[in-house]
C-alpha positions as CSV (number, residue, x, y, z in Angstrom):
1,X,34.9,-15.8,-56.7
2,X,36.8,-19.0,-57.0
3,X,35.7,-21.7,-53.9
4,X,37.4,-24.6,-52.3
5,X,35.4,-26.8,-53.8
6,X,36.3,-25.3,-57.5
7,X,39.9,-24.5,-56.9
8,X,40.3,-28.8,-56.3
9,X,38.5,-29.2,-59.4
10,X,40.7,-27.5,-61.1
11,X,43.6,-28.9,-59.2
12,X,42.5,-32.4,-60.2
13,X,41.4,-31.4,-64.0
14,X,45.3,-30.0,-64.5
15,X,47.1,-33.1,-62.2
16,X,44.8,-35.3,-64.8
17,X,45.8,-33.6,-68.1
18,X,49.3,-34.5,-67.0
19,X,49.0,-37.7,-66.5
20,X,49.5,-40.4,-69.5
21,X,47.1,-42.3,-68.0
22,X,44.1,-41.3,-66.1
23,X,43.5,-41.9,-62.4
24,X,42.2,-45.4,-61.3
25,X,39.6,-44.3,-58.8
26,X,39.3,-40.2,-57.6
27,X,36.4,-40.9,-55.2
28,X,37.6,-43.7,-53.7
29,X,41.2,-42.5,-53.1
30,X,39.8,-39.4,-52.0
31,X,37.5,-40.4,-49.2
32,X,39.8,-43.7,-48.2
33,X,37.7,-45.8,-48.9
34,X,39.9,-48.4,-48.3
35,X,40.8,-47.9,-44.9
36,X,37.5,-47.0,-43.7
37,X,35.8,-50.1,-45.3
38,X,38.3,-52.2,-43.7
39,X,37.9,-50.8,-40.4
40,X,35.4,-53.1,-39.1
41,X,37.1,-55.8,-37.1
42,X,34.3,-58.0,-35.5
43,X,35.2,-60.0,-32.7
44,X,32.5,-62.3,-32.8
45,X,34.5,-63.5,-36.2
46,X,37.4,-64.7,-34.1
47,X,35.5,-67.5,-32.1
48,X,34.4,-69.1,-35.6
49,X,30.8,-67.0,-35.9
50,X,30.9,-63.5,-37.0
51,X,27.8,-61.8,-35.8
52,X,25.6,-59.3,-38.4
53,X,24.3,-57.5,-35.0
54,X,27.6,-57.1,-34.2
55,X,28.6,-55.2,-37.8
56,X,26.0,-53.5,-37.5
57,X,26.6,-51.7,-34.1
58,X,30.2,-51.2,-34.9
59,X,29.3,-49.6,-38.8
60,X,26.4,-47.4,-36.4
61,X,29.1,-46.2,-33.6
62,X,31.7,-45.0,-36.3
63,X,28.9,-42.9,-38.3
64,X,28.3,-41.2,-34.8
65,X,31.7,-40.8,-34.3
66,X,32.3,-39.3,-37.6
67,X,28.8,-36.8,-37.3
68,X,30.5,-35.5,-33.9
69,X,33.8,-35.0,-35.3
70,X,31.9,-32.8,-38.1
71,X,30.0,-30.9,-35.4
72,X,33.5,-30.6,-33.7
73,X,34.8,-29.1,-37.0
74,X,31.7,-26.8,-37.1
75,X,31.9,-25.7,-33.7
76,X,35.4,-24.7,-33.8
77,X,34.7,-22.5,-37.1
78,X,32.5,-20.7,-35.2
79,X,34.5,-20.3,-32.6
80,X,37.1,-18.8,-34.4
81,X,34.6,-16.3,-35.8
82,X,34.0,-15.2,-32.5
């Protein structure tokens, strides 16, 4: 039985062969790393004296944000089973 999980392996294994050159970063382009990394925007840093508390509670609120959009995910699977 062929998974998801295989099925992109494969998918990336055959996009690679075909490329002259390999790919810079999979992992990184793949999870958007970029985007999310930048995503912190601390207001603290606009008066002149960015705050580490301040990081710190925004990095903490957009994990929680991203477990509950996973349990949102979850939940609907379900749901659909049902």
């Amino acid at each position: 039985m062929l998974l998801l999980r295989d099925h992109f392996y494969l998918n990336l294994r055959r996009n690679n062969e075909q490329r002259k050159t390999p790919p810079t970063s999979i992992y990184q382009d793949y999870l958007g790393l970029e985007k999310i990394l930048k995503s912190q925007h601390l207001i603290s840093k606009d008066y002149g004296k960015p705050a580490h508390d301040e990081m710190l509670f925004i990095i903490i609120h957009q994990i929680y944000e991203l477990w509950f959009k996973q349990i949102l995910f979850e939940l609907d699977s379900v749901l659909d089973i049902f």
